[in-house]
N, C-alpha and C positions, 0 to 999 in steps of 0.2 A: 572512618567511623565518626571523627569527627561534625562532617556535615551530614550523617544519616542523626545522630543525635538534634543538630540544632534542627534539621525538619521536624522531627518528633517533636520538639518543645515548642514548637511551631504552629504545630495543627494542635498539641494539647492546648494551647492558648483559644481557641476557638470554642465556643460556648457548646457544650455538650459534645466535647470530643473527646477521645484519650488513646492514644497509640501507650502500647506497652512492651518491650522488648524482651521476650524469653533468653535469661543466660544461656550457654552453651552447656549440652548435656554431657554428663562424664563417659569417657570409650573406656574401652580394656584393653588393650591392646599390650602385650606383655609385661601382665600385673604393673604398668605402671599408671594408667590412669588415662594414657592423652599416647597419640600417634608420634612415629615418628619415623623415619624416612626410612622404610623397605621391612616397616612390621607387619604391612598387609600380606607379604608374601611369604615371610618367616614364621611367624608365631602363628597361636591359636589365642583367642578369647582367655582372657582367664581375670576375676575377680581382682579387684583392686584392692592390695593392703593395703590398711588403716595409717600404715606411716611415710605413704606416699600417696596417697588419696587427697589429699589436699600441700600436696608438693608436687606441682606437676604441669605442662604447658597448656592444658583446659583451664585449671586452676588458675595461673597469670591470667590467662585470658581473661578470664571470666572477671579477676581484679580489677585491669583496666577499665573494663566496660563498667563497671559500677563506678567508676569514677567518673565517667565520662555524663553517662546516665545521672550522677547528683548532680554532676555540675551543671548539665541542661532542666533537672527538674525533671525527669522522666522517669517514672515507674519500672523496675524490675521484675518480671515474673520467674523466683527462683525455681532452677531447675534441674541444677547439677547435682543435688541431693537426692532429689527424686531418681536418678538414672543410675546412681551410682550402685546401690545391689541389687540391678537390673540388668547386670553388666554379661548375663547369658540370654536373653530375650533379643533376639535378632529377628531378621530376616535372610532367613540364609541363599535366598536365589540373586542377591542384592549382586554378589559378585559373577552369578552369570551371564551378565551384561558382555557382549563382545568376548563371549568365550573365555574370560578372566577366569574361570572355576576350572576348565580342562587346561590350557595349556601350561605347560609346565615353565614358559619363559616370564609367564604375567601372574599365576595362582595367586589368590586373591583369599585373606581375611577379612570380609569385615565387622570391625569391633567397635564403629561408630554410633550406632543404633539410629542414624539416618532413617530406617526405611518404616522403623511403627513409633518412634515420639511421636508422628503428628496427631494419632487418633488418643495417645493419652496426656500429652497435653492439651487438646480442644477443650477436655472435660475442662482443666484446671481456667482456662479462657471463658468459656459456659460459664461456669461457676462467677470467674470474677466479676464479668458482665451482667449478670443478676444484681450481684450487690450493688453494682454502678448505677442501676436502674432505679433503684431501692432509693438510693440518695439523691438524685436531679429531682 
């Protein structure tokens, strides 16, 4: 991540450019907030308590990258809050891919919200791209 940051600070440096990195969106994956090794086949979806909501392996993540991101000078597009009680909005054919939804050896949840951020984050992208326009 390191060397995806210093490109980003890279091309921002470039007169009317700006790469923006979207944190990573929150999952649900049994009430805790963020995946972990054979939840997609065991649990269901289910909302994220308030007191592991921001205790959690999204949550780290999402830490590092803002730090990486100051330290290159690169813009955050926050977005972990936005997903988080969103945490029933899926796409639920996402795990029909390669039969993962019938067979009983791969059954599959997913609680990533992988398959529709990208139409509701665009908005928030639309939007900051206006402002950007607004000031060059």
């Amino acid at each position: 991540m390191e060397d995806v940051f210093m490109q980003m600070d890279n091309f921002n440096r470039r007169p009317g450019k700006l790469a923006v990195f979207r944190e990573i969106s929150a999952q649900a994956f049994d009430r805790t907030g963020s995946w972990s090794p054979g939840a997609d086949k065991t649990t269901m979806c289910a909302e994220t308590p308030p007191e592991t909501a921001f205790d959690n392996v999204v949550w780290s993540q999402n830490k590092l990258l803002w730090n990486l991101a100051h330290k290159h000078q690169v813009p955050i597009l926050p977005f972990y809050n936005t997903t988080l009680p969103r945490w029933n909005v899926r796409e639920e054919k996402f795990c029909e891919a390669e039969g993962r939804r019938t067979n009983p050896e791969s059954v599959c949840t997913d609680c990533t919200h992988l398959c529709w951020t990208p139409t509701l984050w665009a908005s928030q992208v639309n939007t900051m791209s206006d402002l950007i326009s607004k000031f060059k």
